[in-house]
TORKOL-4160 file (C-alpha; in steps of 0.2 Angstrom, whole numbers, padded with zeros to 4 digits, m for minus):
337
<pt num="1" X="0043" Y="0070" Z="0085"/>
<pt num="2" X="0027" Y="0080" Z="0079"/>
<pt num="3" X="0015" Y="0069" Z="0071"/>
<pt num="4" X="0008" Y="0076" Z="0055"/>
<pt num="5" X="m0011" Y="0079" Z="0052"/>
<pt num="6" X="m0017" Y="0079" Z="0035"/>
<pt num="7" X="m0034" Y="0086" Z="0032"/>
<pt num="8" X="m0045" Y="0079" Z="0019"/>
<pt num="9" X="m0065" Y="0088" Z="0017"/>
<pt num="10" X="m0078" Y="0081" Z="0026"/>
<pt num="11" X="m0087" Y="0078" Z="0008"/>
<pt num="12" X="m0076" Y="0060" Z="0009"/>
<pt num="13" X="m0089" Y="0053" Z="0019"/>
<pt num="14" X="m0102" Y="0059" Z="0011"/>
<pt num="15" X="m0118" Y="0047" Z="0014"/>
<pt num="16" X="m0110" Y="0038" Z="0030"/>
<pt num="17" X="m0124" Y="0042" Z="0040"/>
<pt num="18" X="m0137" Y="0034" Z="0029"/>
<pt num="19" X="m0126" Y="0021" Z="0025"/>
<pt num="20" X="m0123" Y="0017" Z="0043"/>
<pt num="21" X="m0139" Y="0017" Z="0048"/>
<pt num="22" X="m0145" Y="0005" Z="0032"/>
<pt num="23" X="m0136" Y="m0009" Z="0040"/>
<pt num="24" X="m0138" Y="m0007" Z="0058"/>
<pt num="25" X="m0124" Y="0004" Z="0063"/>
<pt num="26" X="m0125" Y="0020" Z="0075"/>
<pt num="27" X="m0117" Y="0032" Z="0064"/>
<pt num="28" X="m0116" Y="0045" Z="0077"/>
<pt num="29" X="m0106" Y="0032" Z="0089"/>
<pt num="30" X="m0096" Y="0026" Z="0078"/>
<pt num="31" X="m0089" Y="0044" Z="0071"/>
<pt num="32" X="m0088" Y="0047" Z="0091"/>
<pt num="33" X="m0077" Y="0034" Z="0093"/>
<pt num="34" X="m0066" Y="0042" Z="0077"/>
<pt num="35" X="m0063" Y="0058" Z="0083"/>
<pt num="36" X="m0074" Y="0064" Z="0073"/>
<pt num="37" X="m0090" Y="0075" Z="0076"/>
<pt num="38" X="m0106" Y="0073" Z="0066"/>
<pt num="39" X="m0109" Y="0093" Z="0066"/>
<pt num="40" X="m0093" Y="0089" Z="0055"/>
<pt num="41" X="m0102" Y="0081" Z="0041"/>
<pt num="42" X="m0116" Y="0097" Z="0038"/>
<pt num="43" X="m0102" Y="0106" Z="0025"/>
<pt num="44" X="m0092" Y="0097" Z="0015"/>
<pt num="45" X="m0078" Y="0110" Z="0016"/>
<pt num="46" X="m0074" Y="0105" Z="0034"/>
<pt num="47" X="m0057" Y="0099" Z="0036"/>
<pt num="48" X="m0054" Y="0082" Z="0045"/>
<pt num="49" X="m0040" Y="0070" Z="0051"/>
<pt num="50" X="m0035" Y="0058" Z="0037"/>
<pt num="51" X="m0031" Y="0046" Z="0050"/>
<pt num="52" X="m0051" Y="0046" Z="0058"/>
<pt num="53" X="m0057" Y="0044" Z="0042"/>
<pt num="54" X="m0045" Y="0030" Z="0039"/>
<pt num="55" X="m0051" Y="0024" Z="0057"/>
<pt num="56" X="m0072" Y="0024" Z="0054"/>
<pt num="57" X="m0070" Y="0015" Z="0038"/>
<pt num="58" X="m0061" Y="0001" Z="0043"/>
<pt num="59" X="m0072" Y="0001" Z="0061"/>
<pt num="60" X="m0087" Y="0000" Z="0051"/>
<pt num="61" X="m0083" Y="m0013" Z="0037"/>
<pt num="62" X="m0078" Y="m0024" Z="0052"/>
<pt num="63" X="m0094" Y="m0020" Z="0063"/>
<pt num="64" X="m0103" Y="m0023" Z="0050"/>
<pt num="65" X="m0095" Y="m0037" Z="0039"/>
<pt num="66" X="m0097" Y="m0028" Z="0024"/>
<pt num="67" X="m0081" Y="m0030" Z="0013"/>
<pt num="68" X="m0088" Y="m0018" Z="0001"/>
<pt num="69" X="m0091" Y="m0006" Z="0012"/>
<pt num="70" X="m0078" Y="0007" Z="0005"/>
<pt num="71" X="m0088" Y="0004" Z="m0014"/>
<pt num="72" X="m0105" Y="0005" Z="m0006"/>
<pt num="73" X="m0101" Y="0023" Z="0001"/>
<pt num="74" X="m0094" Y="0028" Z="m0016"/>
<pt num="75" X="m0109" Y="0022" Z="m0026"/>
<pt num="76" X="m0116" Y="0036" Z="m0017"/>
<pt num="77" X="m0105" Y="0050" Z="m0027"/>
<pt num="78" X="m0105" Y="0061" Z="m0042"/>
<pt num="79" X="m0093" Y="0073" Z="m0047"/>
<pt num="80" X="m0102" Y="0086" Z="m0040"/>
<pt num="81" X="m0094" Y="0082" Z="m0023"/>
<pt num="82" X="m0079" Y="0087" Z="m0027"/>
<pt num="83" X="m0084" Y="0104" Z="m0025"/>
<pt num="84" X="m0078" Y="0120" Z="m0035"/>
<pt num="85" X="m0064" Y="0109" Z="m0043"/>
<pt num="86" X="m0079" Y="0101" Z="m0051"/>
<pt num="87" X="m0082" Y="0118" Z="m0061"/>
<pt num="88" X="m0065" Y="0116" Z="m0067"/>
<pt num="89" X="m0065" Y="0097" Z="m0071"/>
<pt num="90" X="m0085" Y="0097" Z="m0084"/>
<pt num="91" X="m0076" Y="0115" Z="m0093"/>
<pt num="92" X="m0059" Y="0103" Z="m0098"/>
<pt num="93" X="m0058" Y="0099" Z="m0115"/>
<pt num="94" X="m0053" Y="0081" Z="m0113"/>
<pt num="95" X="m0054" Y="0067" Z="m0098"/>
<pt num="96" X="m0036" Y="0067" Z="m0099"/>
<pt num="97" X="m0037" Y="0087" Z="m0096"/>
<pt num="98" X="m0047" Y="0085" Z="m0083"/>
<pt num="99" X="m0037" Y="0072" Z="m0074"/>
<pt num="100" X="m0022" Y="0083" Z="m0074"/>
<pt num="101" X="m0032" Y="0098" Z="m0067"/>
<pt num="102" X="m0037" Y="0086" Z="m0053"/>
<pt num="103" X="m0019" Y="0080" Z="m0050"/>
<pt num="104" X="m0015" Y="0099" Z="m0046"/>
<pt num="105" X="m0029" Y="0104" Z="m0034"/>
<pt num="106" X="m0029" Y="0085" Z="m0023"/>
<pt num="107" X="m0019" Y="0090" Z="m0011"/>
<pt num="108" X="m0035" Y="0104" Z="m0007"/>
<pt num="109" X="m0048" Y="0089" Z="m0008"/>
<pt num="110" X="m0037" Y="0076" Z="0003"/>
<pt num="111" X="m0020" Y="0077" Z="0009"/>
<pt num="112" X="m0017" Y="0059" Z="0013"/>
<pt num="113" X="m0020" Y="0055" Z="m0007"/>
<pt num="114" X="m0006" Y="0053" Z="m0022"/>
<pt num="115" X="m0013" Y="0051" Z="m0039"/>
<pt num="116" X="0002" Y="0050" Z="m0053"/>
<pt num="117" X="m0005" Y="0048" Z="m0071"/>
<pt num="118" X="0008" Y="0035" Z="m0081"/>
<pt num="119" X="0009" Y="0034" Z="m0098"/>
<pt num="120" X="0015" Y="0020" Z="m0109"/>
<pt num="121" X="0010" Y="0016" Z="m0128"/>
<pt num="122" X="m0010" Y="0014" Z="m0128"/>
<pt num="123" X="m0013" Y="0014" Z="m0110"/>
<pt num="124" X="m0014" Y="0027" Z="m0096"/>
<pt num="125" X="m0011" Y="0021" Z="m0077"/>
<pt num="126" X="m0021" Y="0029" Z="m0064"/>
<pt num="127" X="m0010" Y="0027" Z="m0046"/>
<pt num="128" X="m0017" Y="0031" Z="m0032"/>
<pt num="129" X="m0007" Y="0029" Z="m0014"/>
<pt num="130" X="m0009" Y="0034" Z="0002"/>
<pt num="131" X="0002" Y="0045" Z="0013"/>
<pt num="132" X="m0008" Y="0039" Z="0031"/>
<pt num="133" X="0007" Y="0036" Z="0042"/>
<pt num="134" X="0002" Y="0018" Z="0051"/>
<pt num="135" X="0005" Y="0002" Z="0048"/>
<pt num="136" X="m0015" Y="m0005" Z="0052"/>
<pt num="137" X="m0026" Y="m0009" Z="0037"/>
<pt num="138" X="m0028" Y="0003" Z="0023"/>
<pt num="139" X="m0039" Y="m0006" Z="0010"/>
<pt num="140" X="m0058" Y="0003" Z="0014"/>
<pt num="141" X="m0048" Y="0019" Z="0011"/>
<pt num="142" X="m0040" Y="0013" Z="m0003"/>
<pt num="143" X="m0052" Y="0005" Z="m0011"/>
<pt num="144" X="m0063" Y="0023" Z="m0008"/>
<pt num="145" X="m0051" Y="0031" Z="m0017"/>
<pt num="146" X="m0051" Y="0020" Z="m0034"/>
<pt num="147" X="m0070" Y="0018" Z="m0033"/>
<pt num="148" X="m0071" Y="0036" Z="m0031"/>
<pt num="149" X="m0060" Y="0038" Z="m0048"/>
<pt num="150" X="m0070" Y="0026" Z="m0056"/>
<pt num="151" X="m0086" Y="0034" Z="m0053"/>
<pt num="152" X="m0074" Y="0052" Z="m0058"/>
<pt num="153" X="m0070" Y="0043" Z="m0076"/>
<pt num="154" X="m0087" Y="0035" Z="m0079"/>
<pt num="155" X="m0094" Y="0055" Z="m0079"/>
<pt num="156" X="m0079" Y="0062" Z="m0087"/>
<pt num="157" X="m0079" Y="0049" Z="m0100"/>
<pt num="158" X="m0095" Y="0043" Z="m0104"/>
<pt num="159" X="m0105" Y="0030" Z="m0095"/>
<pt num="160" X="m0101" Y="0017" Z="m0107"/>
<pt num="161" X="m0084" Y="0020" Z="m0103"/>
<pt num="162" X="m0075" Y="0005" Z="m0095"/>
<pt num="163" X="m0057" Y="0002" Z="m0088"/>
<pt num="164" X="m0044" Y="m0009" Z="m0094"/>
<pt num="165" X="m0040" Y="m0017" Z="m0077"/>
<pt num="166" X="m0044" Y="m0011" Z="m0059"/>
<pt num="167" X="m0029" Y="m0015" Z="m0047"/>
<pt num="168" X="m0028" Y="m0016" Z="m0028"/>
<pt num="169" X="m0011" Y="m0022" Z="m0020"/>
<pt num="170" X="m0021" Y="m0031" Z="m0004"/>
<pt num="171" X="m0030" Y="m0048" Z="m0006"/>
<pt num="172" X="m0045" Y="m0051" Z="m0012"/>
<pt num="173" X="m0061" Y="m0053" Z="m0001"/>
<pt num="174" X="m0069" Y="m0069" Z="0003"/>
<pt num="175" X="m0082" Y="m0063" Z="m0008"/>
<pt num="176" X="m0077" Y="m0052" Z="m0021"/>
<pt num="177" X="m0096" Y="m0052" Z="m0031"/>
<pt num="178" X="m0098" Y="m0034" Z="m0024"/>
<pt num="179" X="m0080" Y="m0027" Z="m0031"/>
<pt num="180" X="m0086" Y="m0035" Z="m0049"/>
<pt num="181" X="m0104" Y="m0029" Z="m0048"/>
<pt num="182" X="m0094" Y="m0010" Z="m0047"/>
<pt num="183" X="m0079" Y="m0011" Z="m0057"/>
<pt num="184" X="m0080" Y="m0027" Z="m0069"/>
<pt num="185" X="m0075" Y="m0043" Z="m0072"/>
<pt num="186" X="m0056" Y="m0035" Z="m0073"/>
<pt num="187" X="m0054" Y="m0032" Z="m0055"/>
<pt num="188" X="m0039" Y="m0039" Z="m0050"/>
<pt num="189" X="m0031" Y="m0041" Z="m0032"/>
<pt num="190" X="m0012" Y="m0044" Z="m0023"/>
<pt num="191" X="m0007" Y="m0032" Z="m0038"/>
<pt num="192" X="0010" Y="m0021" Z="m0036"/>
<pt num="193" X="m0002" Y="m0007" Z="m0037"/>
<pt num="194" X="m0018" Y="0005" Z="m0032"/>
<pt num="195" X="m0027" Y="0009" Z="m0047"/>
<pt num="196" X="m0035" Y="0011" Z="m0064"/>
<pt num="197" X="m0027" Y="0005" Z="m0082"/>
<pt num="198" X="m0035" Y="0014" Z="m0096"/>
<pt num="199" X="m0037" Y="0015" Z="m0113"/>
<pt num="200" X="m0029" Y="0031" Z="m0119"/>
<pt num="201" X="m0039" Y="0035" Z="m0132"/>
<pt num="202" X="m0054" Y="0035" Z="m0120"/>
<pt num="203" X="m0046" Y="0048" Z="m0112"/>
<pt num="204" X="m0044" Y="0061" Z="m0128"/>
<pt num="205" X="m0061" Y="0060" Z="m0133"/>
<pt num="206" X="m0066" Y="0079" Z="m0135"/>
<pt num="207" X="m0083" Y="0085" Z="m0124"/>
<pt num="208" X="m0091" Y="0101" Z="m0125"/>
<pt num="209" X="m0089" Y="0116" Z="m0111"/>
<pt num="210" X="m0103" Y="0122" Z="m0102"/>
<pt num="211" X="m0101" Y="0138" Z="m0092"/>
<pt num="212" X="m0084" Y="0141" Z="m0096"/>
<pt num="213" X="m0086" Y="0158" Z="m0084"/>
<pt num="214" X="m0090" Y="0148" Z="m0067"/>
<pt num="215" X="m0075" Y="0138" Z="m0071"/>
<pt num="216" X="m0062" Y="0152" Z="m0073"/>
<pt num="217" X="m0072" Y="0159" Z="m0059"/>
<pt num="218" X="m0068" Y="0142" Z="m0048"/>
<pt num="219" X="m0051" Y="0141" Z="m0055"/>
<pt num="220" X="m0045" Y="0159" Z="m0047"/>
<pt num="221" X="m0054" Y="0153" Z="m0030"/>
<pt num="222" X="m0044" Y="0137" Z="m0029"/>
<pt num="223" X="m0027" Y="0145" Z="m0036"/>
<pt num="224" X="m0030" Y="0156" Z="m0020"/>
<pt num="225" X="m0031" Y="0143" Z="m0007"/>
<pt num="226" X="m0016" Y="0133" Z="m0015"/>
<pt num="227" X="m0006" Y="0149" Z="m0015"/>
<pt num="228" X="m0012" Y="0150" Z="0004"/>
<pt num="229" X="m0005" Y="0133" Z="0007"/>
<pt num="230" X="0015" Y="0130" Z="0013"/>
<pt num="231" X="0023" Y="0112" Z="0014"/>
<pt num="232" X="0039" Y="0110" Z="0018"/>
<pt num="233" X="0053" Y="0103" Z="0007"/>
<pt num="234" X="0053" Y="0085" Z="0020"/>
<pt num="235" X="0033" Y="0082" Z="0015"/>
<pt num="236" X="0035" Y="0085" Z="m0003"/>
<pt num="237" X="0050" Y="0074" Z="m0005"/>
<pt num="238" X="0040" Y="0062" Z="0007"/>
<pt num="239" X="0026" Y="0063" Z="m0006"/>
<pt num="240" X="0036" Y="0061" Z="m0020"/>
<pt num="241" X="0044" Y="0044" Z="m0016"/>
<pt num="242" X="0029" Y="0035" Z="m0009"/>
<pt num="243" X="0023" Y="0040" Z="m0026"/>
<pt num="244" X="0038" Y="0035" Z="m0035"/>
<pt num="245" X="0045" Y="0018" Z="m0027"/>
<pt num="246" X="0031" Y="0008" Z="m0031"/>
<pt num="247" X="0037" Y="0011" Z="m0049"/>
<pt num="248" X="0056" Y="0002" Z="m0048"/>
<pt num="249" X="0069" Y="0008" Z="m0040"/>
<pt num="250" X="0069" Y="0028" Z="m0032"/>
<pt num="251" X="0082" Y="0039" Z="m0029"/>
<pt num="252" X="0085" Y="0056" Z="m0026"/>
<pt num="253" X="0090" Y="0059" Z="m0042"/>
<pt num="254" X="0073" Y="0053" Z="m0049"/>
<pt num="255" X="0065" Y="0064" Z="m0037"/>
<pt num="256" X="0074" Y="0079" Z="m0042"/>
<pt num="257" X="0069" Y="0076" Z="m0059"/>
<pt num="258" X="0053" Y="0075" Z="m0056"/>
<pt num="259" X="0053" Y="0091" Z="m0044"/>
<pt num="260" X="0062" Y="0099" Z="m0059"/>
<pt num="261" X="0077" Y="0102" Z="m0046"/>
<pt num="262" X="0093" Y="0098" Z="m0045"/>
<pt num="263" X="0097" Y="0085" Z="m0033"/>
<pt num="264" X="0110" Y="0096" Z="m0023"/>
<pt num="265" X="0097" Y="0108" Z="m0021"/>
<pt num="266" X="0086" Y="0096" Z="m0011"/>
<pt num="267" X="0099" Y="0088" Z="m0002"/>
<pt num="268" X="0105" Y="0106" Z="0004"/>
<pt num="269" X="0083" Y="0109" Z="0007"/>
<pt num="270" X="0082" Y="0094" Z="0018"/>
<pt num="271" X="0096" Y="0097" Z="0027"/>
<pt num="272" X="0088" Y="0115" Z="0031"/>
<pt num="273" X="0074" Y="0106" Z="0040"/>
<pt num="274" X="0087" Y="0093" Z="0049"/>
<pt num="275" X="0083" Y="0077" Z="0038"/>
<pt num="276" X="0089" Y="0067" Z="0024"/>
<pt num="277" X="0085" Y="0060" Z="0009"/>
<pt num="278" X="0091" Y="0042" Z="0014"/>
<pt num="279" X="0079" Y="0043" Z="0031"/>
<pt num="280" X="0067" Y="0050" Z="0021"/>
<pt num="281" X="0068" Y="0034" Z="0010"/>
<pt num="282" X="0070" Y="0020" Z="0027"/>
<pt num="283" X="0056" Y="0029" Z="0034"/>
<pt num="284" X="0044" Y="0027" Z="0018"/>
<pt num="285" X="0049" Y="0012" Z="0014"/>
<pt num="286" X="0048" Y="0003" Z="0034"/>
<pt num="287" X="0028" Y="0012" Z="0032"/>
<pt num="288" X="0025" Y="0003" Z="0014"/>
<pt num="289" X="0034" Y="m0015" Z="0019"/>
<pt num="290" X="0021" Y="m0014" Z="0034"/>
<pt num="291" X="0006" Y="m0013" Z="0022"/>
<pt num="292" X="0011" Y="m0024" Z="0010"/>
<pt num="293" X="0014" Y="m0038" Z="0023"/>
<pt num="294" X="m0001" Y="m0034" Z="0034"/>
<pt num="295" X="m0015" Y="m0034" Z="0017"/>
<pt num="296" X="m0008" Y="m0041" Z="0003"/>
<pt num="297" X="0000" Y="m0060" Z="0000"/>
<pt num="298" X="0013" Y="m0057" Z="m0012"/>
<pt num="299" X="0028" Y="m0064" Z="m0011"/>
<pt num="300" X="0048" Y="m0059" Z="m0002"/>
<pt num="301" X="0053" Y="m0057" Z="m0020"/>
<pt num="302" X="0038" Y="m0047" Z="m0027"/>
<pt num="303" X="0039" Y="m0036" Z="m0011"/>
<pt num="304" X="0056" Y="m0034" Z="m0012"/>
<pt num="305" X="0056" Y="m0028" Z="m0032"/>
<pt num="306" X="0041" Y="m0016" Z="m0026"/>
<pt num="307" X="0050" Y="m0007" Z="m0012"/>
<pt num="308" X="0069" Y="m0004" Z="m0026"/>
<pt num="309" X="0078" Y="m0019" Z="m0018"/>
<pt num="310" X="0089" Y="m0028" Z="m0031"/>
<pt num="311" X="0086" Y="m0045" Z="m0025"/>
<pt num="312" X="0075" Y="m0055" Z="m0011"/>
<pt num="313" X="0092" Y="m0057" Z="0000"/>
<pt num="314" X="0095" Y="m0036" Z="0001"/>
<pt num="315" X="0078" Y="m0035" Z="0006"/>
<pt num="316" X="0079" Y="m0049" Z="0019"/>
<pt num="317" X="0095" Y="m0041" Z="0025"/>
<pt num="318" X="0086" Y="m0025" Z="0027"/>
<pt num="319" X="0069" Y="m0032" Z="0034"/>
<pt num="320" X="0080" Y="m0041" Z="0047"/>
<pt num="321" X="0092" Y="m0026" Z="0052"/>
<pt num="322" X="0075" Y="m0013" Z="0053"/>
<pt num="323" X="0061" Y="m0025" Z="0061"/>
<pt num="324" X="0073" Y="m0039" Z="0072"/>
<pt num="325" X="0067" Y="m0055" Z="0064"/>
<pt num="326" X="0064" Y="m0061" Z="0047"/>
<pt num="327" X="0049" Y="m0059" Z="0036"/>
<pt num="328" X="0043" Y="m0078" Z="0038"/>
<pt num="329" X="0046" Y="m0075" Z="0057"/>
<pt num="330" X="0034" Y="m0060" Z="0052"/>
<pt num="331" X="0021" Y="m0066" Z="0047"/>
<pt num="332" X="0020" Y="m0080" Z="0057"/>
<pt num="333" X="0017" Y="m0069" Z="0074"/>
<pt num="334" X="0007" Y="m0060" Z="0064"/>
<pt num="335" X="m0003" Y="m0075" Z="0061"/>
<pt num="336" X="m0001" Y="m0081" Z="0079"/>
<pt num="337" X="m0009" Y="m0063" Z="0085"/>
């Protein structure tokens, strides 16, 4: 089976060198040892393997011991490094404009990264997932990503903007005084989501353009390199219920809703490229239970109702019939090893 390789810019690690080298590391070794090479790091428009990225955050946070390390390098960001999309996001009449925008071009930023906007009365949900196929930990690049938004947010909406809640679905660090000094007092951990709960109304408060003509200028060069983009109909499924499961239950009616589509129609796409949407949904789901059970401590039950299983026995059932044991038995070798 061919392994896929989703690119995100070089600009995600942005200030890993100095970073690095401020608390003892050989940034040039460690990015070695990621696949990565440093000559990588001069312009932020180079595309690199999601996965090496994944693997020189978590290298580095253990080297170091710095549990923050993911927040630290994001302290270092400004909107500004998102590059032309940055044009487009300061000309948006709205935060909640410019989020949308931003949902549109990501996939040109990072391929790895899902970001869903949820609405519901007085509040707006920020959800952000990775698509990194392993089952090895996740939460420096997770925990890039949020910290990356906040920062997004605090420019967008004001500096005295401030979320409602900041969510993580791993468990909290042995010291978490680094995650409250960036986001608040509201950061909360073990949660069924990745992401950021905001005030709607901080969202619609109106700003003022500045060089409206660099935006439409920036705007027609990204709608070029998306048109310039192919995915198949199996990776945009793929995307759509890693974004959609955590959420309740998802089926390939929901999917097709979403997609505007009707379900027949991706059934009959999927079948075109040999798959399904039912391995699509057992290969999704083995990848998030993974995750969830190596980083976070929620429960059977609260895993089960994350991953659209009616009850703790289905899921048990599942687990046992995917994985050879049961989750206690799990976790236990886990623990051993």
């Amino acid at each position: 089976m061919t392994t896929l390789v989703r690119p995100v810019r070089s600009a995600s690690l942005n200030g890993y060198v100095d970073l690095a080298q401020s608390l003892g590391l050989n940034p040039q070794l460690m990015l070695r040892r990621a696949g990565i090479s440093i000559r990588s790091l001069d312009d932020p428009e180079t595309l690199i393997p999601a996965e090496s990225v994944r693997a020189i955050l978590e290298s580095s946070a253990k080297a170091t011991g710095v549990e923050d390390f993911a927040l630290r390098l994001a302290a270092r960001r400004t909107l500004s490094n998102l590059g032309p999309i940055s044009l487009i996001l300061k000309e948006e009449g709205t935060p909640w404009q410019a989020l949308d925008t931003l949902c549109r071009y990501l996939r040109l930023l990072n391929a790895s990264l899902i970001t869903r906007l949820d609405e519901a009365g007085d509040t707006v949900t920020i959800r952000e997932e990775m698509l990194v196929k392993t089952s090895t930990p996740m939460r420096q690049s997770i925990e890039l990503a949020v910290a990356v938004m906040f920062r997004i947010l605090r420019e967008l909406a004001g500096p005295r903007w401030k979320p409602l809640r900041v969510c993580f679905s791993h468990r909290p660090p042995e010291d978490s005084s680094g995650h409250k000094a960036f986001f608040g007092p509201q950061v909360a951990f073990n949660q069924d989501f990745n992401g950021i709960v905001c005030a709607k109304a901080d969202l619609l408060v109106p700003h003022t353009a500045s060089d409206p003509g660099m935006a439409r200028f920036a705007r027609q060069y990204l709608d070029r390199a998306m048109s310039q983009q192919t995915q198949s109909a199996r990776e945009t499924v793929r995307q759509m219920i890693v974004a959609l499961m955590p959420g309740g239950r998802c089926t390939s009616q929901s999917v097709a809703r979403h997609l505007n589509l009707d379900r027949r129609t991706i059934h009959r796409y999927l079948l075109n490229e040999k798959t399904t949407f039912s391995a699509l949904l057992e290969e999704v789901r083995a990848e998030l239970v993974m995750r969830q059970l190596n980083d976070s401590d929620l429960s059977v039950t609260e895993v089960a109702g994350l991953l659209g299983f009616s009850s703790p026995s289905a899921f048990g059932h599942w687990f046992r019939t995917s994985f050879g044991c049961s989750v206690t038995q799990w976790r236990t070798q886990k623990r051993t090893a």
